[in-house]
C-alpha positions in Angstrom: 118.4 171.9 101.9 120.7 168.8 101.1 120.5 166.1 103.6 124.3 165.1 104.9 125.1 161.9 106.1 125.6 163.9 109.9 121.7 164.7 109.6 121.4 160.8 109.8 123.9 159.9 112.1 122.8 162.5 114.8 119.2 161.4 113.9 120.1 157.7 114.5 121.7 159.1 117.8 118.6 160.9 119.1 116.6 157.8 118.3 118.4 155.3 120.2 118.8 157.6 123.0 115.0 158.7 123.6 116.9 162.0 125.2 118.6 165.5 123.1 120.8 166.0 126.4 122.0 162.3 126.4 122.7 161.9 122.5 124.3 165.3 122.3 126.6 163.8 125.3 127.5 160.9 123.3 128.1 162.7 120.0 130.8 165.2 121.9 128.4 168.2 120.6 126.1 170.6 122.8 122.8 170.0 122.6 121.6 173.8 121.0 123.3 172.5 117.8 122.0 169.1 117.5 118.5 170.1 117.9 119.4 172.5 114.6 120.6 169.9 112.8 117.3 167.8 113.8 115.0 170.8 112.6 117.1 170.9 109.5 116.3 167.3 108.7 112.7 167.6 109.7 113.0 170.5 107.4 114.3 168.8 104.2 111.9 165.6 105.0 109.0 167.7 105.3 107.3 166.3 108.4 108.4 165.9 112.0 110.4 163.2 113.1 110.3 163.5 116.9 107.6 164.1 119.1 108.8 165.8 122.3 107.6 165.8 126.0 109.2 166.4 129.5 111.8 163.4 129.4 112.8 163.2 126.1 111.6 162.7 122.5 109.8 159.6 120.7 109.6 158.9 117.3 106.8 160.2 114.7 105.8 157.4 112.5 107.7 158.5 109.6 110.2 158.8 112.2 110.2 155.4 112.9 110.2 154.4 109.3 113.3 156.3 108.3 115.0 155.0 111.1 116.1 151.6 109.6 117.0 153.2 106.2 118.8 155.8 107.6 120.7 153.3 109.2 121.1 151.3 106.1 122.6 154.5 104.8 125.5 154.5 108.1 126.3 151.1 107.7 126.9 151.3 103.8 129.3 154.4 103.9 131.0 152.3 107.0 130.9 149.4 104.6 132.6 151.5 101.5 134.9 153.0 104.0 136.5 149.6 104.9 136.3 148.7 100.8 138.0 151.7 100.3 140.8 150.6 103.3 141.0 147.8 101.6 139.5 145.5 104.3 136.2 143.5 103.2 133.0 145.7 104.0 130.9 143.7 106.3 126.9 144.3 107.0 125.6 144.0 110.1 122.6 142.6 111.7 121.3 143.0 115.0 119.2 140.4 116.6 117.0 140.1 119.7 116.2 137.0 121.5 114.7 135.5 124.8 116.7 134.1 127.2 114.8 131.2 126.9 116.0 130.7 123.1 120.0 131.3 123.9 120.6 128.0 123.8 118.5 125.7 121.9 118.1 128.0 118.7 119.9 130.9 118.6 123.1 129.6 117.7 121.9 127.5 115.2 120.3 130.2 113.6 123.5 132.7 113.6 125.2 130.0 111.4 122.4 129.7 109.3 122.1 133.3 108.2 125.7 133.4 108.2 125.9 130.7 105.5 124.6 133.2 102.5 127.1 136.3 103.8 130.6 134.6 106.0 131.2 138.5 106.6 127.7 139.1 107.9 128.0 140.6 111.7 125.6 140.5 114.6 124.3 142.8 117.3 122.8 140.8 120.1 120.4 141.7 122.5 118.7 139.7 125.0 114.9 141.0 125.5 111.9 139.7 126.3 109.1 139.3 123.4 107.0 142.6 123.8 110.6 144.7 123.9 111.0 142.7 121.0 108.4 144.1 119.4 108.6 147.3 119.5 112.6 147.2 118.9 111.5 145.7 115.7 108.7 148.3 114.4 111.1 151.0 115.7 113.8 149.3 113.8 116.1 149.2 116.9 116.6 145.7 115.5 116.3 143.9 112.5 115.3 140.3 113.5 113.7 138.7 116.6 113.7 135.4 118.3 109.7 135.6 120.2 107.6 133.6 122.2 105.0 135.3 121.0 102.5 135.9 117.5 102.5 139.7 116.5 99.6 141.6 114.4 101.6 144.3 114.5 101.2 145.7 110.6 104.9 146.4 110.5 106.2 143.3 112.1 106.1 139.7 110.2 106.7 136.2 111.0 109.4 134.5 109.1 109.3 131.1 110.5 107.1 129.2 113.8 107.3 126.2 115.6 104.7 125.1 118.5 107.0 125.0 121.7 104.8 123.9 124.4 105.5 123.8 127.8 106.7 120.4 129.5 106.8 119.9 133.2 110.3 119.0 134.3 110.7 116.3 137.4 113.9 115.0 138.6 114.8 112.2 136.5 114.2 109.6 139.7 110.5 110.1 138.9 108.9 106.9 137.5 106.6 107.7 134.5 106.4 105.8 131.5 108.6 107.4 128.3 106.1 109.9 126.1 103.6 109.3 128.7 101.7 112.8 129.1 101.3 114.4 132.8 98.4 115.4 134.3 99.4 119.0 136.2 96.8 118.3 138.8 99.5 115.5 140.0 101.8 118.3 140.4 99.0 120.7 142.6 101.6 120.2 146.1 104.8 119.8 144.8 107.6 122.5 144.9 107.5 124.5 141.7 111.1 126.1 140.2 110.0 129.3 138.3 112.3 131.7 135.8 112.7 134.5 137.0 109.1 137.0 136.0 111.5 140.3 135.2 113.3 137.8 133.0 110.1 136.9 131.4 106.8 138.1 132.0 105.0 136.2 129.7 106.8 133.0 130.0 106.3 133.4 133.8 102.7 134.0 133.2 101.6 131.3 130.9 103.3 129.0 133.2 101.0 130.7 136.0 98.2 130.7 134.2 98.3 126.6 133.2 98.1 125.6 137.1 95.5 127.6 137.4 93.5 125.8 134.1 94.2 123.2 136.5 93.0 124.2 139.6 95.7 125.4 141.6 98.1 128.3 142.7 101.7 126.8 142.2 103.8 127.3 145.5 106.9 128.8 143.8 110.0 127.8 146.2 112.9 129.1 144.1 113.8 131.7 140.9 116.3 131.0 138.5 117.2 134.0 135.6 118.5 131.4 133.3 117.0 127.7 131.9 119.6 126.2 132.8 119.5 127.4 136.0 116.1 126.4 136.4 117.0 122.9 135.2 119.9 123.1 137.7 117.5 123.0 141.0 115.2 120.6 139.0 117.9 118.3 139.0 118.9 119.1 142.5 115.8 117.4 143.4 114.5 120.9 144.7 111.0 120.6 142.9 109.2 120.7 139.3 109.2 123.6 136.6 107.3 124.5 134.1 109.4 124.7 130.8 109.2 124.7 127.4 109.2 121.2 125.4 112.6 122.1 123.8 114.8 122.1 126.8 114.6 118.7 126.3 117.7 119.4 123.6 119.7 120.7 126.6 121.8 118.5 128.7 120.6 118.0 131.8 121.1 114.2 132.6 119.1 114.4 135.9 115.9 115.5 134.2 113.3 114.4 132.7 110.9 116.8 130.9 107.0 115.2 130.4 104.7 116.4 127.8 101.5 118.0 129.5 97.9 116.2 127.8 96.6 119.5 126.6 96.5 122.2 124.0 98.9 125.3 124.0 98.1 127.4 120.9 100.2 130.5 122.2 103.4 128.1 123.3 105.2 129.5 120.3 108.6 130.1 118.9 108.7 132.6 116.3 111.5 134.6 113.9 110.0 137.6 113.4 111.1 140.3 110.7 110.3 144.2 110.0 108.3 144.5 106.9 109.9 147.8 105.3 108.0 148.8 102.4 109.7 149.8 99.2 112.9 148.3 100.9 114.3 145.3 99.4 113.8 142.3 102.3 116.5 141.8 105.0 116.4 138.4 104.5 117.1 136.3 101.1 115.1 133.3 99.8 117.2 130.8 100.6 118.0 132.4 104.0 114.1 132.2 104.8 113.9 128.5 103.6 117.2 127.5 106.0 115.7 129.1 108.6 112.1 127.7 108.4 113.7 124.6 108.4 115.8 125.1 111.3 112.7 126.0 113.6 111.6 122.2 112.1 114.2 120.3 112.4 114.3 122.0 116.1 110.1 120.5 116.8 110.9 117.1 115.1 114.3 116.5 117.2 112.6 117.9 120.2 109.4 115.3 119.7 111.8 112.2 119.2 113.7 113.1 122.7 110.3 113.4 124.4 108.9 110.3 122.8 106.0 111.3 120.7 
C-alpha cells in the first residue's frame, strides 16, 4: 500500500489530539474511517504507531519518531502549495518557552533565528520545562527555551548559560552594589513567589534554597508573571526569589542581590530534538548566534549586578 499525504495528516491529527473521537471531530470525518486510514499506515510502516487504552491513544516509539518527519512532509507540500500560488513558501518553527524567559530572551532569540530565513514563522507555546520535554521528544515542538539540563537520548542542548537565582528587595534597601546576600537575613521577611502551577520547578528550587538555609519562607503573595512578581517587590510588599537576569528588566524600584552560594541547576538552556538521519533543524551559523546570545545575555546580566 502507497502512503498518501492524508495517511500523514490524519496521523499528525491523532497525535496532537491523544483522542480518535476528538481528531476525527476536528478533521470533519467519523471516527470508523480514520481509524482505517491509521491501520492502513501502521500497515505500510510495518509496526504500530499508537498504543491504545481507555482515554485515548499514545504514541509507539516509532510513532514518536515519525511524527516530526511526517510533519516536515505537511509543511513542505504547504510550502510548494504557496510557491505554486505564487506567494513565498515559508517554514515554520514552533517553539516552547517558560514564562520566566518571555521577556529577557525569547525575543532576542526569534530575531536571531530569523536572521538566516526573514520568511521563517513561529509557533509559540508557553510551558513549563518538563512539558517542554516531552513536547520535544514527541516532536510537538521543535525548539525549547528550559530551565532545566535533559539526558533525555532524543533531546540536546544547543546553547546554556548559568541563571542563578538573585533575591529581589525594594530598591530602598541599603546594601553595597555587587555585594552578595546572605538568605538567612531574609528568614522573617515577606517572600513574593511565582505562581507554582506556573512553574513547579522554579517554585521549588526557590523553596528549596530557604530551606539550605534554614528556614520555611512565609509566602504572602503569587504573581503568574515576573513582572508581576517584580511589581509587588517594588510595591514594597516583600522579597522574591528570582532569577539573576531579571535584572535586564525594568523595574526602577528594585534591586536584585546576588546570593553568596553555588547554583549548578540555575540554568537557562535551548534545547533541540536530535532526529537521526534528518538533516539538523538548526544551521551552523544559527547555532553560533544563538550561543552567543545566551552569552551576551550572562555577561550583560553580570555587569547590571556588579560582578
Amino acid at each position: 500500500m502507497n502512503i498518501e499525504l492524508r495517511h500523514l495528516r490524519y496521523f499528525i491529527a491523532v497525535a496532537e489530539a491523544g483522542n480518535l473521537s476528538r481528531a476525527a471531530q476536528k478533521l470533519f470525518i467519523a471516527q470508523p474511517p480514520l481509524s482505517v486510514q491509521i491501520r492502513q499506515l501502521e500497515e505500510a510502516m510495518g509496526t504500530a504507531l499508537f498504543v491504545r487504552h481507555p482515554k485515548g491513544v499514545h504514541l509507539t516509539e516509532a510513532g514518536e519518531a515519525l511524527l516530526p518527519e511526517a510533519r516536515a512532509v505537511a509543511e513542505r507540500v504547504a510550502g510548494l502549495r504557496a510557491w505554486i500560488a505564487g506567494a513565498t513558501p515559508t517554514r515554520r518553527l514552533s517553539l516552547g518557552f517558560v514564562p520566566s524567559a518571555g521577556s529577557t530572551v525569547l525575543p532576542q532569540l526569534l530575531a536571531t533565528l530569523r536572521a538566516d530565513d526573514p520568511s521563517l514563522q513561529f509557533e509559540l507555546r508557553e510551558m513549563i520545562s518538563s512539558e517542554q520535554m516531552d513536547a520535544l521528544a514527541s516532536g510537538l515542538i521543535d525548539l525549547g527555551v528550559a530551565r532545566a539540563d535533559t539526558r533525555h537520548p532524543r533531546i540536546t542542548t544547543l546553547a546554556r548559560m548559568l541563571d542563578p537565582f538573585c533575591v529581589a528587595v525594594p530598591a530602598a534597601t541599603r546594601a553595597p552594589r555587587g555585594s552578595t546576600a546572605d538568605l538567612r537575613d531574609y528568614a522573617e521577611a515577606d517572600f513574593v513567589a511565582f505562581t507554582r502551577h506556573r512553574g513547579p520547578a522554579y517554585f521549588d528550587q526557590a523553596i528549596h534554597l530557604c530551606a539550605q538555609a534554614g528556614f520555611s519562607p512565609r509566602i504572602r503573595y503569587e504573581a503568574s508573571t515576573v513582572h508581576g512578581v517584580l511589581d509587588l517587590v517594588g510595591a514594597g510588599l516583600g522579597v522574591a526569589l528570582v532569577p539573576a537576569s531579571c535584572v535586564l528588566l525594568a523595574a526602577p524600584r528594585v534591586r536584585l542581590r546576588p546570593l553568596g552560594l553555588t547554583q549548578k541547576s540555575a540554568v537557562l538552556t535551548l534545547l533541540g530534538r536530535k532526529v537521526a538521519g534528518s538533516p539538523p533543524l538548526l544551521g551552523e551559523g544559527a547555532l553560533q548566534r544563538a550561543a552567543a546570545l545566551l552569552d551576551g545575555l550572562r555577561e550583560r546580566t553580570a555587569a547590571k549586578l556588579g560582578q
